[in-house]
C-alpha positions as CSV (number, residue, x, y, z in Angstrom):
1,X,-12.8,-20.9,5.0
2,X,-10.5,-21.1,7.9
3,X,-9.7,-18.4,10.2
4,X,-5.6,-18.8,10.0
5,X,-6.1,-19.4,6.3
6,X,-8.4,-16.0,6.1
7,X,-5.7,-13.6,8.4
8,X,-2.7,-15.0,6.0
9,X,-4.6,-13.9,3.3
10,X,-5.4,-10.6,4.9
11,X,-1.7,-10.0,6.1
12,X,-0.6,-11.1,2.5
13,X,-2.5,-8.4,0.9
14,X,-2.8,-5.7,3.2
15,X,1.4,-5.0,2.3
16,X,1.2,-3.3,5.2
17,X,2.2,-3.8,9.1
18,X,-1.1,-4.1,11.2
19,X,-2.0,-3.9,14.6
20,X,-4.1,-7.2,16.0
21,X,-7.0,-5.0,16.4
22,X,-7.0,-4.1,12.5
23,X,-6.7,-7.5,12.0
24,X,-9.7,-8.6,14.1
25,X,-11.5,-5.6,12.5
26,X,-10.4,-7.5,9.0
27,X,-11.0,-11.0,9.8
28,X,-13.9,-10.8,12.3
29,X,-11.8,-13.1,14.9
30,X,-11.2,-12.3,18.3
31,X,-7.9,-10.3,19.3
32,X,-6.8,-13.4,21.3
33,X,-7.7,-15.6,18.4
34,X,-5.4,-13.2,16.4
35,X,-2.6,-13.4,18.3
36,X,-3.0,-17.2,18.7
37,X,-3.1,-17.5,15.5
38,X,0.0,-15.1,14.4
39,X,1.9,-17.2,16.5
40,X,0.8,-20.7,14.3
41,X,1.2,-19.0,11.3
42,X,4.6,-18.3,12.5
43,X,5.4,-21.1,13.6
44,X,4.4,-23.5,10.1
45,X,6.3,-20.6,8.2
46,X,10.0,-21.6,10.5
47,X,9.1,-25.0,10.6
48,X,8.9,-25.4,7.0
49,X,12.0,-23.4,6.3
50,X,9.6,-20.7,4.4
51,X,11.0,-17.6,2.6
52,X,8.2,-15.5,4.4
53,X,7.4,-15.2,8.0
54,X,5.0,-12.7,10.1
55,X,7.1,-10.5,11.9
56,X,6.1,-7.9,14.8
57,X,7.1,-4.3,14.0
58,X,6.9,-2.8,17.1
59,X,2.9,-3.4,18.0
60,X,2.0,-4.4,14.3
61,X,2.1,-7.2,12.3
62,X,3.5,-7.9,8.7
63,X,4.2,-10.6,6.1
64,X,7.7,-10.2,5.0
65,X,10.5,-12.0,2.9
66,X,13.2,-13.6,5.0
67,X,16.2,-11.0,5.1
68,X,18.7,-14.0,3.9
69,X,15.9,-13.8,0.8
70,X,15.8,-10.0,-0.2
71,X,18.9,-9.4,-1.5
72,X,17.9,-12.2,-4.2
73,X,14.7,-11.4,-4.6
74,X,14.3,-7.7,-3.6
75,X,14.4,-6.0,-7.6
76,X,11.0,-8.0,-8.2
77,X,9.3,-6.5,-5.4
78,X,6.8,-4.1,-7.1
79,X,7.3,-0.1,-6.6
80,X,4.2,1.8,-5.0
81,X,4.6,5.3,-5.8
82,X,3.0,7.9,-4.0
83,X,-0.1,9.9,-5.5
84,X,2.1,13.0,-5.7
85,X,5.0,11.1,-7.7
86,X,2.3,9.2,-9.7
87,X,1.0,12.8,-10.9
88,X,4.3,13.5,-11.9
89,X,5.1,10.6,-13.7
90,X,1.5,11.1,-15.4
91,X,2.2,14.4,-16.5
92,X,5.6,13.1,-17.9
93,X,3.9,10.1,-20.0
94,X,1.6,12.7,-21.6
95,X,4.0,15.5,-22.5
96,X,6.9,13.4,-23.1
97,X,9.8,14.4,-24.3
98,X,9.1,17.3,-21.3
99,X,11.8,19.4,-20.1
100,X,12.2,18.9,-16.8
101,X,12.8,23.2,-16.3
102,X,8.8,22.5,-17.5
103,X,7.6,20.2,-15.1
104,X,9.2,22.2,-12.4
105,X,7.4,25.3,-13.4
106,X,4.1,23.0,-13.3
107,X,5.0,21.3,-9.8
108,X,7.1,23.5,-8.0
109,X,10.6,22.0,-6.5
110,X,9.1,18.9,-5.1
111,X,9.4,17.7,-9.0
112,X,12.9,17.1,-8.7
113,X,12.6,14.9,-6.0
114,X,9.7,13.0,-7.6
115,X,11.9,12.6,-11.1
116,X,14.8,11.4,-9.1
117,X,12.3,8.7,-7.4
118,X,11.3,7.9,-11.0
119,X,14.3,7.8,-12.6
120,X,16.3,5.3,-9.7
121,X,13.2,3.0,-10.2
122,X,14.1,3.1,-14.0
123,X,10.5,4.2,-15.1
124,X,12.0,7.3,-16.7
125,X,14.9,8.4,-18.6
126,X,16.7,11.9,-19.0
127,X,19.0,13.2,-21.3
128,X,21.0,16.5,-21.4
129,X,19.3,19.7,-23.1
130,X,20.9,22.8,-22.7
131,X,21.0,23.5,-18.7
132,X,18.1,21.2,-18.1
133,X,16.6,17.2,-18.6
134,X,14.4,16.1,-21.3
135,X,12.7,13.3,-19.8
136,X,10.5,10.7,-21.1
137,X,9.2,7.1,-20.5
138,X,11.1,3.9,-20.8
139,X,9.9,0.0,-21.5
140,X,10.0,-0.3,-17.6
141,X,7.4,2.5,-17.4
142,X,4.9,0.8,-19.3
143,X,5.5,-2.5,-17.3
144,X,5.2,-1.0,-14.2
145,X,1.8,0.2,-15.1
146,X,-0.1,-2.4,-17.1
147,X,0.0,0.1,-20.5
148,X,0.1,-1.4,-23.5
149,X,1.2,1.4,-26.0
150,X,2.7,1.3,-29.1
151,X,3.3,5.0,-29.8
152,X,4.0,7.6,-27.9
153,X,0.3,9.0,-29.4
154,X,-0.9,5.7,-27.7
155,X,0.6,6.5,-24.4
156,X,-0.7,9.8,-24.2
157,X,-3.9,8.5,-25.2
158,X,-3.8,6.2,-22.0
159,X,-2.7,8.8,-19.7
160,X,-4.8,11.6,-20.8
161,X,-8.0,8.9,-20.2
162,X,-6.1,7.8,-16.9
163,X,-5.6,11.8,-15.1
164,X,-8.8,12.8,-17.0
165,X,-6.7,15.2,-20.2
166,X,-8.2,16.4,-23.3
167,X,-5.9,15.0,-25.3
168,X,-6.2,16.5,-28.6
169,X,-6.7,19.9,-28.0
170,X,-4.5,20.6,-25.0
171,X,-2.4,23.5,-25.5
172,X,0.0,22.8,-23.0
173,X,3.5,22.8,-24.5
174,X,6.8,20.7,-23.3
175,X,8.7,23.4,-23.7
C-alpha cells in the first residue's frame, strides 16, 4: 500500500478538513511526508484536469469538488444530519402523520428549526391542519436512510428498532 495512495483514501473518507498532524496521526507518515505528499496529490489532481482537488482551509486539509463542478453535481452530495435533527426526524417516521404542535411539545422550539432542515432536504412533507403541520415521511426519506418499508407499520417497525421504541404498545399519541 502506498503512502499517497493511503492519505487520499484517508482525506476521501474522513469528509472532513484536517490538520497534517491528524493526518500523520491517520496515516502513520511523517508531517513533512504529509505535506509533501498533499502537494503531489495536488498536483496529479490539476494536471489531470480532475473534478476534485485537496484544498487548504485555513491550517487543514480537505478533498473537495472543483467549484466549476458543484453547481452540477452538488444535489447528489449526501445530507449528514445532526444527532439532534436525526432524533427529530426519528420521532417523525414513528408517529407519522404527527402534528408538528406535537413534536414541539416533545422537543421544545428547536423542532421547528429541525423540521425546516428536514423538510428543504425533501426527507419530509407537511400539510395544513388547522393552525399547525401534519408531517410525515416522503420516498426521499426512506432513500436517504437505507429503509426499505412498505407500510407505514413497516417504517415504524424500523425506527422503533433503530431509537430503541416499543412499538406496539407505546401510548404515545400524534395528536
Amino acid at each position: 500500500m502506498g503512502k499517497k495512495s493511503l492519505l487520499e483514501a484517508v482525506l476521501f473518507l474522513s469528509g472532513k478538513a484536517m490538520t497534517e498532524r491528524q493526518l500523520s496521526e491517520a496515516t502513520g507518515i511523517s508531517t513533512t511526508g504529509i505535506k509533501r505528499l498533499l502537494t503531489i496529490l495536488n498536483g496529479e489532481y490539476e494536471e489531470r484536469g480532475s473534478a476534485l482537488r485537496v484544498a487548504r482551509r485555513g491550517r487543514r486539509w480537505v478533498m473537495q469538488v472543483r467549484e466549476e463542478y458543484m453547481e452540477k453535481a452538488a444535489h447528489m452530495a449526501p445530507t449528514t444530519l445532526p444527532p439532534a435533527v436525526l432524533k427529530s426526524a426519528s420521532l417523525i417516521a414513528y408517529y407519522q402523520p404527527v402534528k408538528q404542535s406535537h413534536l414541539v411539545r416533545i422537543l421544545g422550539t428547536k423542532a421547528y428549526d429541525h423540521i425546516r432542515r428536514l423538510r428543504e432536504g425533501g426527507l419530509i412533507a407537511a400539510r395544513p391542519s388547522g393552525r399547525t403541520l401534519l408531517l410525515s415521511t416522503t420516498s426521499k426519506f426512506l432513500e436517504f436512510f437505507g429503509l426499505e418499508a412498505r407500510s407505514r407499520e413497516d417504517l415504524r417497525r424500523l425506527m422503533a428498532e433503530r431509537i430503541g421504541a416499543r412499538g406496539e404498545g407505546d401510548s404515545t399519541s400524534s395528536g
